[in-house]
C-alpha positions in Angstrom: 0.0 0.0 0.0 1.6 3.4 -0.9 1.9 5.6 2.1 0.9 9.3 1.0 3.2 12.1 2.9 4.2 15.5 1.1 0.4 16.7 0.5 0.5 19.6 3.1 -1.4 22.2 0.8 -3.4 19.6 -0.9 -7.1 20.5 -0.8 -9.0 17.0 0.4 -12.5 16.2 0.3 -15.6 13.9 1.4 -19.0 13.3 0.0 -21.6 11.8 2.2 -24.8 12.5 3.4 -24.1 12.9 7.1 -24.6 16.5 8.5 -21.7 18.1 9.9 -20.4 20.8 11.2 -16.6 22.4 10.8 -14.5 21.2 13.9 -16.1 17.8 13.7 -14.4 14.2 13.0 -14.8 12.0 10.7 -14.0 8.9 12.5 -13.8 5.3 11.6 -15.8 2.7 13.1 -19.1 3.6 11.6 -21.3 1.0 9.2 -19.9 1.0 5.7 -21.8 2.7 2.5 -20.2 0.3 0.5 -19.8 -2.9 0.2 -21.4 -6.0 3.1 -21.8 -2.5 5.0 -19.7 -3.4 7.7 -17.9 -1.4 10.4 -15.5 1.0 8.2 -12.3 0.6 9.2 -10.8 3.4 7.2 -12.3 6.9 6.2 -12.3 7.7 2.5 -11.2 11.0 0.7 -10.4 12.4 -2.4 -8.7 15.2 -3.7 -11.2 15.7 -6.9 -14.1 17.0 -6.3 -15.7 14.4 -9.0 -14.7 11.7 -6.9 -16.6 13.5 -3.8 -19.9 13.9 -5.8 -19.6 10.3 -6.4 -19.7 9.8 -2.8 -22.0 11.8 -1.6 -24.4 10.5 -4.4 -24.4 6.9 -3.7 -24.0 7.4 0.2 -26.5 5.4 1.6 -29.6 6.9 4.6 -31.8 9.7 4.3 -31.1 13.5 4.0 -29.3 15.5 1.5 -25.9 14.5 -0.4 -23.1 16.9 1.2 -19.5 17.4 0.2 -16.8 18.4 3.0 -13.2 19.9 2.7 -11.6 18.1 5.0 -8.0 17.3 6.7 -6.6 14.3 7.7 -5.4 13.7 10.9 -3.1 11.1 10.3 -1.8 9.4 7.8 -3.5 8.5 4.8 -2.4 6.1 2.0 -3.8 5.5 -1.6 -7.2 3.8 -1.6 -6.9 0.4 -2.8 -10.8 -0.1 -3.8 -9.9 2.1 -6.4 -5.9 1.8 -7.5 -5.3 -1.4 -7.2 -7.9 -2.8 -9.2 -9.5 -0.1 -11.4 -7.3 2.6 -11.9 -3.7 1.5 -11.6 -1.5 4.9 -10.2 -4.5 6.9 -8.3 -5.7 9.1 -11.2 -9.1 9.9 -9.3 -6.4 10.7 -6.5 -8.9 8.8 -4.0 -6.9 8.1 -0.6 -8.2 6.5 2.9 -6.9 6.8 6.6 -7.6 5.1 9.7 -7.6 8.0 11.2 -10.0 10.7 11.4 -10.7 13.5 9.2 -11.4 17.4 10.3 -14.7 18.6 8.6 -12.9 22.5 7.7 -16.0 23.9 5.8 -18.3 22.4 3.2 -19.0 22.8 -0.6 -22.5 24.3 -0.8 -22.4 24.7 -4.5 -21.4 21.4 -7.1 -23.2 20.0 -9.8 -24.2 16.4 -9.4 -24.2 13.9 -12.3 -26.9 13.1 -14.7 -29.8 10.8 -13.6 -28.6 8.7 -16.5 -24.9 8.4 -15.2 -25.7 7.7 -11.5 -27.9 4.8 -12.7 -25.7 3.6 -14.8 -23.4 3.2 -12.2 -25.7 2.2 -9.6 -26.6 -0.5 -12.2 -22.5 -1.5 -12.6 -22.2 -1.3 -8.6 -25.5 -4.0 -8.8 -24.2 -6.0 -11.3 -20.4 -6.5 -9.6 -22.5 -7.1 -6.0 -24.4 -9.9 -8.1 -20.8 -11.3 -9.2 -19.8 -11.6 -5.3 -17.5 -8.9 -6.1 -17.6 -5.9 -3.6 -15.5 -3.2 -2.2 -12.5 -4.5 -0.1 -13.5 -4.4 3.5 -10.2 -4.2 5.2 
């Protein structure tokens, strides 16, 4: 797993649909969105704010879809849901810690996908979680 240091000024964010205030952490330990929706042993961010939308869209409850700028508080390393198997090298810069992330403000304004690309990749999602294939819970 590659270790991420040297991102001081990096901008970091995280899509859910949890409401939050800044000053609050993000903390591991919670049920999954992904996956068998078991207890999270990481928390997930990304530095694109595509990859946040993403998030926030197919974040599972009730409530509205929120994006946070966050900051880790730890270390964080490249997220292997997405780099190991999908896209080799982190281009959608996605990254996961086990520790917790500062909530520092949150993005208020961000256009979410079409209704035809979030089904078709609710549909894709469906399909690999009839294949047995799901996120990596570790």
């Amino acid at each position: 797993m590659n270790q991420v240091n040297d991102l001081p000024s990096q901008t970091f964010y995280h899509g859910t649909k949890a409401d939050l205030k800044p000053g609050d952490l993000i903390r591991p330990g919670f049920q999954s969105n992904y996956g068998q929706r078991n207890q999270a042993k990481y928390i997930y961010l990304t530095a694109t704010l595509d990859a946040a939308i993403w998030g926030a869209e197919l974040a599972v409850g009730e409530g509205p879809e929120r994006i946070y700028k966050v900051e880790p508080t730890g270390p964080i390393e490249d997220d292997p849901n997405l780099t190991d198997k999908k896209f080799p090298g982190n281009p959608t810069r996605s990254y996961r810690s086990s520790q917790p992330l500062k909530v520092v403000g949150e993005i208020t304004e961000w256009q979410g996908h079409t209704p035809e690309q979030l089904k078709a990749m609710k549909d894709n999602l469906e399909r690999l979680k009839q294949l047995g294939i799901q996120a990596i819970e570790d």
